[in-house]
N, C-alpha and C positions, 0 to 999 in steps of 0.2 A: 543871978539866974542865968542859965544856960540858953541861947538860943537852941531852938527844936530846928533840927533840917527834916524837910519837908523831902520824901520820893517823890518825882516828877507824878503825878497822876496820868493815869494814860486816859484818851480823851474819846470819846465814839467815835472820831474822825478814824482816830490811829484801828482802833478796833474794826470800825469797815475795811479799812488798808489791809489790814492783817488778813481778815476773813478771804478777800477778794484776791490776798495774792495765793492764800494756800488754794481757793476756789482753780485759780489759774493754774496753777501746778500738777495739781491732780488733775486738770483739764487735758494738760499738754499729756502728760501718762495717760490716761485714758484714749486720748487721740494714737499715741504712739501704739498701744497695741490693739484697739478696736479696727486700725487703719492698717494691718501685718497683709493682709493678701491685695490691698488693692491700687498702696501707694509704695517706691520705693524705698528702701531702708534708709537713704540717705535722704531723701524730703523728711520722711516721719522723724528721722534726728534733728533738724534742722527745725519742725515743730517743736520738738520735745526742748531744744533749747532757745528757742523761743520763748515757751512759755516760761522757762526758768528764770530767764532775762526778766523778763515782765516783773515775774513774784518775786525775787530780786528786788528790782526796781521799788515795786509797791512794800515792801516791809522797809525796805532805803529809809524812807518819806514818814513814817512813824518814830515817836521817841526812841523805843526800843530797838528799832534797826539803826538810828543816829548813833545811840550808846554802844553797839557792837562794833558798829563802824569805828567808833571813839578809839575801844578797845583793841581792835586791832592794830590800828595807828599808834599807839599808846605798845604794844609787844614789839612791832617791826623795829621802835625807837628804842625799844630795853635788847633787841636782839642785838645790834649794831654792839653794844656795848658786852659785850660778851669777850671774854679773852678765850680763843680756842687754843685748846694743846695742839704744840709740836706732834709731828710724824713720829717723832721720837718718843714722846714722851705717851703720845694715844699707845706704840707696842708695846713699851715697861708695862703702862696698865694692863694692857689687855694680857702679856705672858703672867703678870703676878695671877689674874684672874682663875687662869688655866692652873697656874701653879697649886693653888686654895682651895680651886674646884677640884682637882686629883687628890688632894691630899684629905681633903674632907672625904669625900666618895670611897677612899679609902678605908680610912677610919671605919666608917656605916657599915662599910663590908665587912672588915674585923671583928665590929660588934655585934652585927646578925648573925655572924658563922660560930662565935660565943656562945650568943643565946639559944644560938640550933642547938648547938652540940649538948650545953645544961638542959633543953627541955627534951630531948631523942636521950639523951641518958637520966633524967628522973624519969618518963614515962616509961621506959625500956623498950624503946623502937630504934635505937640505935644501935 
């Protein structure tokens, strides 16, 4: 028999977390424009990332912000391993690209000025 893996359950802690940092987010937005004539642009950005920091913070500290975190940690380490193409070898691509793209576009044109022509000569408007 198969062990069953179990999804972490998320727990009413994480669920307050979550509630209180979107609570905090929209807070900071609503501050940022409820406060447009009476506080600087750069104070109200400095709330508005403020709050961002916070609900940040607060979805951090829940399973599901652990697990993105995870995830992200987890891409930066599969990016690292990437082989990028040469200078050289990115413009071959990119000229074949150009090349396939004209020649296709081409074609399309050939084939709708075809189809003009057969249906302007059965309707007799050509």
């Amino acid at each position: 028999m198969e062990p069953q893996i179990e999804a972490p359950s998320s727990s009413r802690y994480d669920s307050l977390l979550l509630f209180g940092s979107a609570v905090l987010l929209v807070g900071g937005m609503f501050a940022f424009y409820w406060l447009t004539g009476e506080i600087n642009a750069a104070i109200r950005l400095l709330i508005l990332l403020a709050a961002l920091g916070g609900s940040v913070a607060l979805a951090y500290r829940t399973q599901m912000g652990q697990a993105v975190w995870a995830t992200v940690l987890g891409s930066r380490t599969e990016l690292r391993k990437v082989v990028w193409p040469s200078r050289q070898e990115s413009l071959q691509a990119t000229l074949m690209i150009a090349v396939v793209v004209l020649i296709t576009s081409l074609l399309l044109w050939g084939l709708d000025s075809l189809l003009l022509f057969g249906v302007k000569s059965l309707t007799g408007r050509g």
